[in-house]
C-alpha positions in Angstrom: 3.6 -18.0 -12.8 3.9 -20.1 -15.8 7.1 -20.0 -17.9 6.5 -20.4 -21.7 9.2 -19.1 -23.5 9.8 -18.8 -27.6 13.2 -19.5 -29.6 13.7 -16.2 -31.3 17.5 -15.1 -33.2 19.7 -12.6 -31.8 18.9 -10.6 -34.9 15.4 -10.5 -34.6 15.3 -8.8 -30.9 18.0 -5.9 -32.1 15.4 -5.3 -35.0 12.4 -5.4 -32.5 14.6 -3.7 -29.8 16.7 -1.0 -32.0 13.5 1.2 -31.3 14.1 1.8 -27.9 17.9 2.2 -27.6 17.9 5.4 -28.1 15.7 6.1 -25.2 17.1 3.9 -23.1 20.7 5.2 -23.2 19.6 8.7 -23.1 17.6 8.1 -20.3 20.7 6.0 -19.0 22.7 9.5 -18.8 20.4 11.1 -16.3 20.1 8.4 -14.1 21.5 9.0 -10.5 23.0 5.4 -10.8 25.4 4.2 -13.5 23.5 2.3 -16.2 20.4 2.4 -14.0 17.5 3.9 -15.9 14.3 3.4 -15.0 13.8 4.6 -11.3 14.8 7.6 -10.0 17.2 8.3 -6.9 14.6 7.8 -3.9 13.5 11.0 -1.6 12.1 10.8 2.1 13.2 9.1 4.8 12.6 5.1 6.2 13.4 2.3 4.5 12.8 1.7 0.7 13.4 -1.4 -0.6 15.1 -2.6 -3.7 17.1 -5.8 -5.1 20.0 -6.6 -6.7 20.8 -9.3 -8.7 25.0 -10.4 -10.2 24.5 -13.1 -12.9 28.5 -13.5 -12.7 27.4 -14.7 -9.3 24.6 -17.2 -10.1 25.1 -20.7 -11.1 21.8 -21.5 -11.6 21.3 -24.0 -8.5 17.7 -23.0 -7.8 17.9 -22.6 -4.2 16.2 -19.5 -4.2 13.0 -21.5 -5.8 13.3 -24.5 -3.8 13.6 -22.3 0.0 10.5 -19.4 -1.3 8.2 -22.6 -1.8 9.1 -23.7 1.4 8.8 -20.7 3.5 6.3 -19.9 2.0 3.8 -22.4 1.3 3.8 -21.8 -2.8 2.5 -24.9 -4.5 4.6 -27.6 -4.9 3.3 -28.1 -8.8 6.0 -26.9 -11.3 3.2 -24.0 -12.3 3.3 -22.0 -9.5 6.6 -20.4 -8.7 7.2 -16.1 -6.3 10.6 -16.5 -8.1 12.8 -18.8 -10.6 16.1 -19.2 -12.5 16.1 -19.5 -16.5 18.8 -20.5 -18.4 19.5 -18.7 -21.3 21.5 -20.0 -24.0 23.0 -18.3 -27.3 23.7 -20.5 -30.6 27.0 -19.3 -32.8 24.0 -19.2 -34.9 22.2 -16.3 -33.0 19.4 -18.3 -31.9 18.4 -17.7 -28.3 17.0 -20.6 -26.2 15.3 -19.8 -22.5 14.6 -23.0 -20.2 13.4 -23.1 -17.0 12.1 -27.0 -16.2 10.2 -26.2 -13.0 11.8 -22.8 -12.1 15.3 -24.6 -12.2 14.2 -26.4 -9.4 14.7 -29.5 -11.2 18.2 -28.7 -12.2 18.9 -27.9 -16.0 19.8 -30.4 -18.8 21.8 -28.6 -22.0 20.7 -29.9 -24.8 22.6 -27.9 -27.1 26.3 -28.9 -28.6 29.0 -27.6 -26.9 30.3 -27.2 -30.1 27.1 -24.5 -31.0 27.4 -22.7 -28.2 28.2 -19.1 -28.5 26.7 -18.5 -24.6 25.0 -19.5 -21.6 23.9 -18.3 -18.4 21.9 -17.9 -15.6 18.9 -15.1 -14.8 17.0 -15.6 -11.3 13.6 -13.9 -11.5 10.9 -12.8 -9.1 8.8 -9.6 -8.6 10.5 -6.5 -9.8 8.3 -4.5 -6.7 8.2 -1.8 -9.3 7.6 2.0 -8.2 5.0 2.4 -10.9 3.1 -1.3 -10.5 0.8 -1.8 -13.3 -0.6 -4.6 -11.1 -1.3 -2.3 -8.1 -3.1 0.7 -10.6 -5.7 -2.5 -11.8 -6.7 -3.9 -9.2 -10.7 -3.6 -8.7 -10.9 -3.5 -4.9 -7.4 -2.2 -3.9 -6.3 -5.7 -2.6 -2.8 -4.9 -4.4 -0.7 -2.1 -2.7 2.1 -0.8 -2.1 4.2 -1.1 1.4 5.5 2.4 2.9 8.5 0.5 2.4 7.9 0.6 -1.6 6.9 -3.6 -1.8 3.9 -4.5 -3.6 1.7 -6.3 -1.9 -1.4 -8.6 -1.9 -3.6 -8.5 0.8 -5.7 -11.8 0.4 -8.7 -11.3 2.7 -9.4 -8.5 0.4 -8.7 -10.2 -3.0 -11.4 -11.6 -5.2 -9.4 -13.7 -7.3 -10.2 -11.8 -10.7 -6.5 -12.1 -12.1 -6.3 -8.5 -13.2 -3.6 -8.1 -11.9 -2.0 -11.1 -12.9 -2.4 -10.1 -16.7 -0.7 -6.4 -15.8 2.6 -7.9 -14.6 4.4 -7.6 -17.6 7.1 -9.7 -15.8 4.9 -12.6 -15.5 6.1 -12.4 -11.2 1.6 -13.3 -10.5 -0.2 -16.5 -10.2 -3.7 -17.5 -8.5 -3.2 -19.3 -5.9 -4.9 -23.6 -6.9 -6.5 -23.8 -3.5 -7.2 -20.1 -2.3 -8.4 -18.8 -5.3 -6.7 -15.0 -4.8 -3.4 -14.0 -5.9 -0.5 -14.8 -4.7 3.5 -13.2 -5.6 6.7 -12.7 -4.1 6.6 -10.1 -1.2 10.4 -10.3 -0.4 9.5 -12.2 2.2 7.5 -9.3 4.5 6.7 -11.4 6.9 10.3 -12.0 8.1 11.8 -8.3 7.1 9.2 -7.0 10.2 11.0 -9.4 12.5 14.5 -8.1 11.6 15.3 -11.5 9.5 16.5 -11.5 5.6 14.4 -13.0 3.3 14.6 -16.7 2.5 15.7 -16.7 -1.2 19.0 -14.3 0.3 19.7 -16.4 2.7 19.6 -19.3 0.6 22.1 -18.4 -2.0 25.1 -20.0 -1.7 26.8 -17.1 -4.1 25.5 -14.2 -2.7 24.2 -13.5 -6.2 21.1 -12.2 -4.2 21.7 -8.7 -2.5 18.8 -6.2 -1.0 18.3 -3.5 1.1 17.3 0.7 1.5 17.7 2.2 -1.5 17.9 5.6 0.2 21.1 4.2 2.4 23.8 5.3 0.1 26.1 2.7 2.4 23.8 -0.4 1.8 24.7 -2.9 0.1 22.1 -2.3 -2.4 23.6 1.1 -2.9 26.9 0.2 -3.4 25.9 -3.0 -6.1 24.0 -0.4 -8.1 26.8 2.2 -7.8 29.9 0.0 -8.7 28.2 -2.0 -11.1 26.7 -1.7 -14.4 23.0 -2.4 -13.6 19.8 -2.4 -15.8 16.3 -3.0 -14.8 14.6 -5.6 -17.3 11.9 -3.8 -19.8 12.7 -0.4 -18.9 10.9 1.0 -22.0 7.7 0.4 -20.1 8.3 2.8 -17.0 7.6 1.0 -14.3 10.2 2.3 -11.6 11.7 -1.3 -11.0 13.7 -2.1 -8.4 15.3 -5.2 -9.3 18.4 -4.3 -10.6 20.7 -6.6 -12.6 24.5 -6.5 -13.4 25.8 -7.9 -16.2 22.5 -8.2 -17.8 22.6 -9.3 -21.5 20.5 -7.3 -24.1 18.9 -10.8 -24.7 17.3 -11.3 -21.4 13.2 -10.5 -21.8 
């Protein structure tokens, strides 16, 4: 994953934006879920996945970067990253700056005034393990899948390395792997959800800004966030079914 991120003003993504609004909060009425429009109330039975995100909660400490590298052997280079916090600050002026030095694993240095700051938080992101995966319809050899339990998946002994997939994200949440040559994402930490165990990023936030769980449980705690909450899902104009909701989400955030 490799973060490159453009100053635009806050009046130049309502313009660019105002197209879609419409849509979106029509589409916003029908959900099953307050605010949430862009995946549909879950049918059949087992355990379907989804993630939950409160930026009131995040304060931008990059655990969750710093303990997915380590569990799972992502490369330590700051260009490789299965999830990462920006920072997104908002001038009085309307200008919108997005940092994220190394995924916020280095920590994050304001370099705006006080004085000219309107706004300035926090967004953790990682792999919205979308119903609809754009990455999972491209792949060549069907190495990107799906989990019964609705996570997209890499399976690397199948993978040829041809980045496909990595294009189709439209969350940027892909990367080839320097030394493996296939790709490699976040998988919500599989490996420990089949052994009963939460994934490392949860367990490593110290807000519990991080919350997960079945989506067709209507008493999980993923249930409940998306119920009492305000959440959005982040580029819902493209359809994707994402399950990475977000509360108190600013119309800013890309």
């Amino acid at each position: 994953m490799g973060i490159k991120k453009e100053n635009v003003t806050r009046r130049d993504f309502l313009v660019k934006s105002g197209t879609i609004a419409g849509g979106v909060f029509f589409a916003s009425l029908l959900s099953p879920f307050k605010g949430v429009y862009a995946t549909k109330e879950p049918e059949g039975d087992g355990v379907w996945y989804g993630i939950g995100i409160d930026i009131e909660k995040c304060i931008g400490c990059a655990s969750c970067a710093r303990a997915c590298k380590n569990e799972n052997d992502v490369p330590k280079e700051p260009f490789f990253f299965r999830n990462w916090v920006e920072q997104y600050t908002i001038t009085n002026n309307e200008e919108i700056k997005v940092i994220s030095p190394n995924g916020g694993i280095d920590g994050f240095t304001q370099t705006v005034p006080e004085k000219d700051i309107y706004k300035t938080f926090f967004v953790p992101k990682m792999c919205n393990h979308c119903e609809k995966s754009p990455c999972t319809q491209v792949c060549p050899v069907g190495a990107s899948f799906e989990s019964p339990e609705g996570l997209a998946l890499v399976d690397q002994n199948y993978c040829i390395g041809c980045g496909y997939c990595v294009q189709a994200c439209p969350y940027g949440c892909r990367y080839i792997h320097p030394d493996k040559g296939v790709v490699d994402k976040c998988t919500l930490c599989y490996h420990r959800l089949t052994k009963g165990l939460d994934p490392a990023c949860m367990l490593a936030c110290p807000t519990r800004a991080r919350i997960y769980g079945n989506l067709r449980d209507k008493d999980s705690e993923i249930s409940k966030f998306i119920r009492d909450n305000n959440c959005v899902v982040l580029k819902p104009q493209l359809n994707t079914g994402a399950k990475l909701y977000y509360n108190s989400l600013n119309q800013e955030v890309r």
